[in-house]
Structure formats: C-alpha cells, structure tokens
C-alpha positions in Angstrom: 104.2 80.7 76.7 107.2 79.0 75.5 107.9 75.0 75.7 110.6 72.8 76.0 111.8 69.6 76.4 113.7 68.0 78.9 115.9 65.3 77.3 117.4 63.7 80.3 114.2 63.2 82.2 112.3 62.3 79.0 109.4 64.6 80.2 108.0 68.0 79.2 108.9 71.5 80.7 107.3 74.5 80.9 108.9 78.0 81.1 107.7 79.6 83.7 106.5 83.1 82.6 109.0 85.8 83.5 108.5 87.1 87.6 105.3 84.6 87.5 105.8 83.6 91.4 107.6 87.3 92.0 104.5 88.5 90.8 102.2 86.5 92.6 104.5 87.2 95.9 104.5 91.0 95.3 100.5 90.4 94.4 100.2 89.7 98.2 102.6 91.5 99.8 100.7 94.9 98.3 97.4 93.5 99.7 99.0 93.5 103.1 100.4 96.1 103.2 97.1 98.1 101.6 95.4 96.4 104.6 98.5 97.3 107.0 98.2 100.2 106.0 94.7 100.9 106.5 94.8 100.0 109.9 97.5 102.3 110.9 96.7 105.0 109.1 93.1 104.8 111.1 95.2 104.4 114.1 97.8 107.4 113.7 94.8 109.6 113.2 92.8 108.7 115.8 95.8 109.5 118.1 96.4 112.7 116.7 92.5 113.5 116.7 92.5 112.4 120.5 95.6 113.8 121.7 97.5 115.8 119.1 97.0 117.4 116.2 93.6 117.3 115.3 93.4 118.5 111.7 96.5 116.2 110.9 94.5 113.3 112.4 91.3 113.8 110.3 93.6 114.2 107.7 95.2 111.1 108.3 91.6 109.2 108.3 90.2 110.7 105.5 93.1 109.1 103.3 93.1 106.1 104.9 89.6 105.5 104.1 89.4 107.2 100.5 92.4 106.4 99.0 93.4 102.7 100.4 90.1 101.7 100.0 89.9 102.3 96.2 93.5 100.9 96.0 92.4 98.1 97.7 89.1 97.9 95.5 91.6 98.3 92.3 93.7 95.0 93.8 90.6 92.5 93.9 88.8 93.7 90.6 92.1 93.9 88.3 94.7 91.7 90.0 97.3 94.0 88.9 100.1 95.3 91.4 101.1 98.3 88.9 98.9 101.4 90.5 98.6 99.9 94.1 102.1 99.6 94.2 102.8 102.6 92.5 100.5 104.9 95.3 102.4 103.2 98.1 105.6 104.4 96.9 104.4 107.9 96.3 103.0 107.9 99.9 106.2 106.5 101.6 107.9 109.4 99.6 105.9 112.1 101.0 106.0 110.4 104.6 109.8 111.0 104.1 110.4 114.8 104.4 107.2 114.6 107.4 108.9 111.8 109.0 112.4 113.2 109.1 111.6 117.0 110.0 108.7 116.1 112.8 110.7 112.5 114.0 107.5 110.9 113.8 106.0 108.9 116.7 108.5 109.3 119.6 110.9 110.1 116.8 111.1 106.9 115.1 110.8 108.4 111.9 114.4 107.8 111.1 114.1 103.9 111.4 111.4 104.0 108.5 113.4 106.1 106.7 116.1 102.8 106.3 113.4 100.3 105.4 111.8 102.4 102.7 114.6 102.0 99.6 114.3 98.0 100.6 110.6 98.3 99.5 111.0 100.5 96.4 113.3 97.8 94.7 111.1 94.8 95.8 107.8 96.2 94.1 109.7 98.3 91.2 112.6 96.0 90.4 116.2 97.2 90.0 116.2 99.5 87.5 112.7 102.0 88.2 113.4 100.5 92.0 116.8 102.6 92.1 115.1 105.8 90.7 112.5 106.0 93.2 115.5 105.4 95.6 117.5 108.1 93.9 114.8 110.1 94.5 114.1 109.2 98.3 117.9 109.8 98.6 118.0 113.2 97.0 115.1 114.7 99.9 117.1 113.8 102.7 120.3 115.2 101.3 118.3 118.4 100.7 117.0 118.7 104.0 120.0 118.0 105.7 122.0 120.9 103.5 118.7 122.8 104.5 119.4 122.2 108.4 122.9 123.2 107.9 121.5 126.5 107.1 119.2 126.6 110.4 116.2 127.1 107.8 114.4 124.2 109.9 115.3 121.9 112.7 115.2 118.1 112.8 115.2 115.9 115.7 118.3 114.0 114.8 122.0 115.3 115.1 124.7 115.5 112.3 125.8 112.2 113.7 122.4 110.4 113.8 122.1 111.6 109.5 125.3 110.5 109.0 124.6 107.1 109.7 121.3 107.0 108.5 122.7 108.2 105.1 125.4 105.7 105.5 123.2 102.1 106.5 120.3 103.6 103.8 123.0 103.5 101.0 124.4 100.4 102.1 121.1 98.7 102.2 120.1 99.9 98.6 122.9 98.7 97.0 122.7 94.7 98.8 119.0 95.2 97.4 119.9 96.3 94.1 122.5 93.3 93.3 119.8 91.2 95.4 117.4 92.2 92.4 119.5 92.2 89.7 120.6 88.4 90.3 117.0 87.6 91.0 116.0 89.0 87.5 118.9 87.4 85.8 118.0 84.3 86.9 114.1 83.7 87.5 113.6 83.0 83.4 116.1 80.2 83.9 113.1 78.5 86.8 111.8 75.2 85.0 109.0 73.2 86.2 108.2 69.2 84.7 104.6 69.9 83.4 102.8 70.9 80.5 101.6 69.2 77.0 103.6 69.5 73.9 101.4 68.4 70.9 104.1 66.1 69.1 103.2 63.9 65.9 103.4 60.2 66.9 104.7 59.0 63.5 107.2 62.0 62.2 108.1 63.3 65.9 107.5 66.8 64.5 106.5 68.9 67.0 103.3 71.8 66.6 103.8 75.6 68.0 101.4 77.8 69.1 100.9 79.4 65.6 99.9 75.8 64.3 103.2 75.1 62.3 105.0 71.9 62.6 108.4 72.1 63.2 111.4 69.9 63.4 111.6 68.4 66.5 115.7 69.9 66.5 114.5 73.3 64.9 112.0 74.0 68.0 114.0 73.5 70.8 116.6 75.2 69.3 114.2 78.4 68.8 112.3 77.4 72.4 115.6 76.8 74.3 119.2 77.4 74.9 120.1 74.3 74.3 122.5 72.6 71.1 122.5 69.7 69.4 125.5 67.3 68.9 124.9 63.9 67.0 125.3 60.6 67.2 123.7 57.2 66.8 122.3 54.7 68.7 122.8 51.2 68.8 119.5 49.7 67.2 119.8 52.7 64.5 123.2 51.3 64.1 122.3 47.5 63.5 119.3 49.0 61.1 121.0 50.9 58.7 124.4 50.3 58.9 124.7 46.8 59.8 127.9 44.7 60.0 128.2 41.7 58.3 129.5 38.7 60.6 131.5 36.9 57.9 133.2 40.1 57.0 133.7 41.0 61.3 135.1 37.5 61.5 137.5 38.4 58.0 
C-alpha cells in the first residue's frame, strides 16, 4: 500500500488499493445473485417438473443445488469473486442459445438476452468484459444466419433480432466507456487516514522496506505530485536576515 501526503490539508492520505470498493461492491453483488440465482433456478424447475418438461426441470434443480451451492460455499470460505463470477458468466452464456431458440418463459428470453453484456463488463471489467461480450454477440449472430436457413425456428421475427442486436450493441458500448472511465479513474480515489512513520527531528520519512527517505524523494516516488521552491518568512528572517541600518540605507 502506497502513502501520501496531503499538503494543503496538512494530514495524511492513503491510496486506496486499486477496485478496493469495486471489489467489495462486486463481492456482494455475486453473493446475490448466487442466492438469486438459487432461488429461481429451484423455481424454474419446479415448474417444468410440475407442468412442463420434466427432465429439464430435474435438470434445472440438480444444478441449482450442486453447483450454486459450492459456488456459494467458495464465496464465504475464500472471499474471492474470481470463480463465482466466472461460473455465472459461463451459465448466462449457455442460457443464451436456450433462451433465444425456446423464448423462455412466455418468451421473455429476448429481454435477458439485453441485460446480459451489462453484467459481463461489471464483474470482468472492460477489457475480458468485451470478450465474453464478443462472444455472447457472436451466438446470436449465428443462430440468426442459422434461422435464415430454416435449420431451426425462433420465436422472434427478423424485426424483433434486429432490434435486439441493435439496443444489445448499444448497451455494451455505454458499458464499456462506463468501465473504462471508471478504471481510469478509481486509483485517483483518496481518503484522509492512515499513519506515515516520519522522523520528528530530520522530517525524513520511513517506507515499507524500512529505508528513510527524503521527505521530497518519497512523495515524488508515492505520488504524482512536483515540487517547486520557495521560502518562508521565518526561514527568511533565520538565515538570510536583513539588516535594518542597511534597509534604512
């Protein structure tokens, strides 16, 4: 962790650590939506083992119970985001192709279909966020060449893909500048707090590695800030005083 000082203020300042909050944000937001998630998978497949299709509904509870529960387990025990994240992705990309061939529930498959790109650049970021976009862009362009061909059937008209195509690209590319200034920006976020160990006699200022450095030389290396010099008054009257007789002269 990286220190600075805050000149104006005369107080301390801590860097936050790069995506600290974003992390902590996207730390819950992945717990919901693993418990979300949960919920309506158990839901889906009761409805289909009820009413529908029953081997897609036991299907759907089996995987709701297996696999969310150990992602859910892997979210308390490791406090990481990175797999749990990474699972929900892979399952909204195979809900794609089922939700736009079968329409989903009362086929509102299509309105998923828009939200998803928002959610692969808010847990990947803009760079791996846009190739799992790229990706969830390139199977509904192939099924709808594959439609064209009369190999399958979809719910929607050429109308209704046109749009969708249309408002999903749209929405990926607000997201993607949304992420890129966010990323630019969040190691600029400062907060007053923090301890600086600083030598009360020379002002020299000890790192993490236990040097002590010029109090100039580390926030130059800690910071993006430059020094320009001057001098102070009582500096002035000590060491380059002015003698009276000679201002009077």
């Amino acid at each position: 962790m990286s220190y600075n000082l805050n000149m104006e203020n005369n107080s301390t300042s801590v860097t936050i650590p790069k995506y600290y909050y974003f992390n902590k944000i996207k730390y819950y937001t992945v717990l919901l939506v693993n418990i979300v998630a949960l919920v309506t998978l158990l839901a889906y497949g009761l409805y289909n083992v009820l009413y529908n299709y029953f081997i897609v509904g036991v299907l759907e509870i089996v995987t709701s119970l297996l696999f969310m529960t150990i992602n859910l387990h892997l979210l308390f025990s490791r406090k990481n985001t990175t797999f749990p994240s990474t699972f929900i992705l892979l399952i909204f990309l195979l809900l794609t192709p089922y939700l736009f061939i079968t329409g989903g529930l009362f086929d509102t498959g299509i309105f998923w279909l828009i939200i998803f790109p928002i959610v692969y650049f808010f847990f990947k970021g803009s760079r791996e966020g846009l190739i799992w976009f790229a990706i969830h862009f390139l199977i509904i362009i192939t099924i709808i060449i594959i439609t064209q061909f009369g190999l399958i059937e979809i719910p929607y008209v050429n109308k209704t893909c046109f749009f969708l195509v249309v408002v999903m690209t749209v929405g990926a590319v607000f997201t993607y500048l949304y992420e890129k200034i966010i990323e630019k920006n969040v190691t600029d976020i400062k907060i007053l707090r923090g301890l600086i160990p600083i030598c009360s006699v020379c002002k020299k200022i000890r790192d993490d590695r236990g040097y002590w450095n010029n109090l100039e030389k580390y926030i130059r290396e800690h910071s993006d800030a430059t020094f320009t010099h001057g001098i102070c008054d009582e500096c002035a009257d000590i060491h380059y005083p002015v003698d009276d007789e000679e201002d009077d002269g």
